[in-house]
C-alpha positions in Angstrom: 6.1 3.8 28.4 4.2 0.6 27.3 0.9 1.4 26.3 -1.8 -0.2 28.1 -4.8 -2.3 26.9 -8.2 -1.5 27.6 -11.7 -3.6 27.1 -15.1 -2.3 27.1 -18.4 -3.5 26.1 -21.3 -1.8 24.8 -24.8 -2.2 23.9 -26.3 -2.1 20.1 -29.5 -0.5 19.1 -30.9 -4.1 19.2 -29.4 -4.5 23.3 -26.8 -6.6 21.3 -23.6 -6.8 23.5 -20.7 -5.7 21.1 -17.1 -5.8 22.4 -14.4 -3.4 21.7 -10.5 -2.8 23.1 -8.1 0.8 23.0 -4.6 1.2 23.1 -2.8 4.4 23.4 -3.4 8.1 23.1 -3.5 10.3 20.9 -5.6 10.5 16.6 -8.1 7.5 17.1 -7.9 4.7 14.9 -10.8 2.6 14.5 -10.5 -0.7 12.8 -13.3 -3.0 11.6 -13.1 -6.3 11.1 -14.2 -8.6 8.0 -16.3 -11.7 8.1 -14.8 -14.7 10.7 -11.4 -12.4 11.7 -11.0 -11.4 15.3 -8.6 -8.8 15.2 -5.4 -10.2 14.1 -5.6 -8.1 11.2 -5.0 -5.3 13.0 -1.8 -6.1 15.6 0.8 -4.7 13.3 -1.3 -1.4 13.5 -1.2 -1.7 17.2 2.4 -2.4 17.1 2.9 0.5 15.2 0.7 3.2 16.0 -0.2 2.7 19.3 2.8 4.4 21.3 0.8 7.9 18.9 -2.8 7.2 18.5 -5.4 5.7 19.8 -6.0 2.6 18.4 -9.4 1.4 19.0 -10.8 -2.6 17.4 -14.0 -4.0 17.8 -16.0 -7.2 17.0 -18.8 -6.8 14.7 -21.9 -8.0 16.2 -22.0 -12.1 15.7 -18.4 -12.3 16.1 -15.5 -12.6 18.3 -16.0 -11.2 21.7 -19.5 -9.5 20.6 -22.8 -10.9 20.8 -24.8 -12.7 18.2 -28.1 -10.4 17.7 -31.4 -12.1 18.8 -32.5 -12.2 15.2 -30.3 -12.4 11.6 -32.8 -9.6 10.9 -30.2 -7.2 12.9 -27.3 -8.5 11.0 -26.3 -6.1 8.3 -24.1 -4.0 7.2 -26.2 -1.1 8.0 -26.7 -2.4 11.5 -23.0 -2.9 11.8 -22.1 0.4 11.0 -24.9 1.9 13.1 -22.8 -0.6 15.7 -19.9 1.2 15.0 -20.5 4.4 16.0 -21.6 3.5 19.1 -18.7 2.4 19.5 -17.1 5.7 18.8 -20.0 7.4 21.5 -19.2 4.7 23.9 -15.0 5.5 23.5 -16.1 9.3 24.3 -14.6 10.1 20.8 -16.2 12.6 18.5 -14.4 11.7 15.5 -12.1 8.5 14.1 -10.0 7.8 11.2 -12.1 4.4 10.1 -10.2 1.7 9.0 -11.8 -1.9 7.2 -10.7 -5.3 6.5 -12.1 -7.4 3.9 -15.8 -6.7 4.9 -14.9 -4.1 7.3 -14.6 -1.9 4.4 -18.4 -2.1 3.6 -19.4 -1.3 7.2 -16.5 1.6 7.0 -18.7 3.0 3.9 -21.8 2.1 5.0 -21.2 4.3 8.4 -19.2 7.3 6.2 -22.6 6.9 4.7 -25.0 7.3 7.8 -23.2 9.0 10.5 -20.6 11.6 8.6 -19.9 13.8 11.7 -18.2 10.9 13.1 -15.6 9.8 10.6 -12.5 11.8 10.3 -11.0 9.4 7.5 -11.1 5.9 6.0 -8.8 3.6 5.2 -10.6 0.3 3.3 -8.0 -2.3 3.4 -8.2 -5.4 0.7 -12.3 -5.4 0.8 -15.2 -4.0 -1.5 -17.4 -1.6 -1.7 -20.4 -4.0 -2.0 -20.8 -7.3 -1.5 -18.1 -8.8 -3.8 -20.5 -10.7 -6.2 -21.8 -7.2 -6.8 -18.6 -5.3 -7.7 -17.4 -7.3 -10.7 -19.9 -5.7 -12.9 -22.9 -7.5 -15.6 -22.3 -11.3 -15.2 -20.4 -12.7 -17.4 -21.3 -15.7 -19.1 -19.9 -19.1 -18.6 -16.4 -19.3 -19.5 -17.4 -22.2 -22.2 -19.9 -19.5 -24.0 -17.2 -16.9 -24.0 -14.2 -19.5 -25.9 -16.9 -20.5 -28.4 -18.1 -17.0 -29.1 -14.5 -16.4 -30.5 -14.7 -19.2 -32.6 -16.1 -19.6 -36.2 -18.7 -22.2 -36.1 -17.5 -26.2 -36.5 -18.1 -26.6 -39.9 -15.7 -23.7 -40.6 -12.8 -25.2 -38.3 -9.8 -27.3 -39.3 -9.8 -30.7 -37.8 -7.7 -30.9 -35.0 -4.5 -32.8 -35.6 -4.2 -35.9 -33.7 -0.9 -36.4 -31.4 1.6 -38.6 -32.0 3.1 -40.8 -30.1 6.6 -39.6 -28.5 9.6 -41.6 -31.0 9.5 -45.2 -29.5 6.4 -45.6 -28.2 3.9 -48.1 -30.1 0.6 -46.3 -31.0 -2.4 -47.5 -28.5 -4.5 -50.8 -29.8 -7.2 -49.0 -31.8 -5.7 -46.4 -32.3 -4.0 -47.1 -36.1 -1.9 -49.8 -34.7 -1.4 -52.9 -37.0 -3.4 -55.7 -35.8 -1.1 -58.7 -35.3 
């Protein structure tokens, strides 16, 4: 039997429309999305898993089928995962195995984080654990400082050589060749 599609809607603390759809029965699946996706990320987990779980997606407020909130005050990754587990009350779900894409994973954390009765699992999927300019650690300085930190100082360098031409070719005018 063909599982079938269901869409829902439900409200943010914010009044915020957010839109969510569920497949199948059975372990639910939540999966977040990451900045400008709209659920394709997920259809080979629908294709898979749905004819055994419960595979519920939704649209993080400001995209796809969700609402943008009245003000960019109520858009963050705090408010997003406070999103999704109303999204979890509003499937009539006590628990879900979280999944997150690309920023998904941060709202994933973030609602681990604030609302631990509710997650049964995560799955983080290609995204960070902060914002990604965070994660790479001190900043590190311009690739031109780093190349001449390695090297001794000029006066301590041996002139470059100068290329030749390839056999054949006359040199460039200026360049060493005979004035005629």
């Amino acid at each position: 039997m063909t599982p079938t599609l269901t869409e829902h809607h439900t409200r943010g603390f914010d009044g915020t429309k957010i839109y969510w759809s569920s497949i199948g029965e059975g372990l639910p699946l939540l999966c977040t999305d990451g900045i400008a996706c709209d659920m394709y990320a997920w259809k080979y987990i629908v294709r898979d898993f749905a004819d055994r779980c419960r595979i519920i997606r939704w649209n993080i407020r400001g995209h796809g089928r969700s609402d943008k909130p009245g003000s960019f005050d109520n858009l963050s990754i705090e408010n997003c995962a406070d999103d999704l587990a109303l999204v979890i009350e509003a499937a009539g779900i006590g628990q879900a195995v979280l999944l997150g894409h690309s920023m998904g994973v941060q709202v994933i954390f973030e609602a681990f984080r604030r609302h631990k009765d509710r997650v049964k699992g995560l799955v983080p999927v290609c995204g960070s654990y902060s914002p990604p300019v965070l994660t790479y650690g001190p900043p590190a300085p311009p690739p031109w400082r780093r190349r001449s930190d390695r090297r001794p100082p000029r006066s301590d360098r041996r002139k470059p050589r100068r290329a030749s031409p390839p056999r054949g070719v006359p040199p460039a005018v200026g360049e060493n060749a005979p004035v005629r």
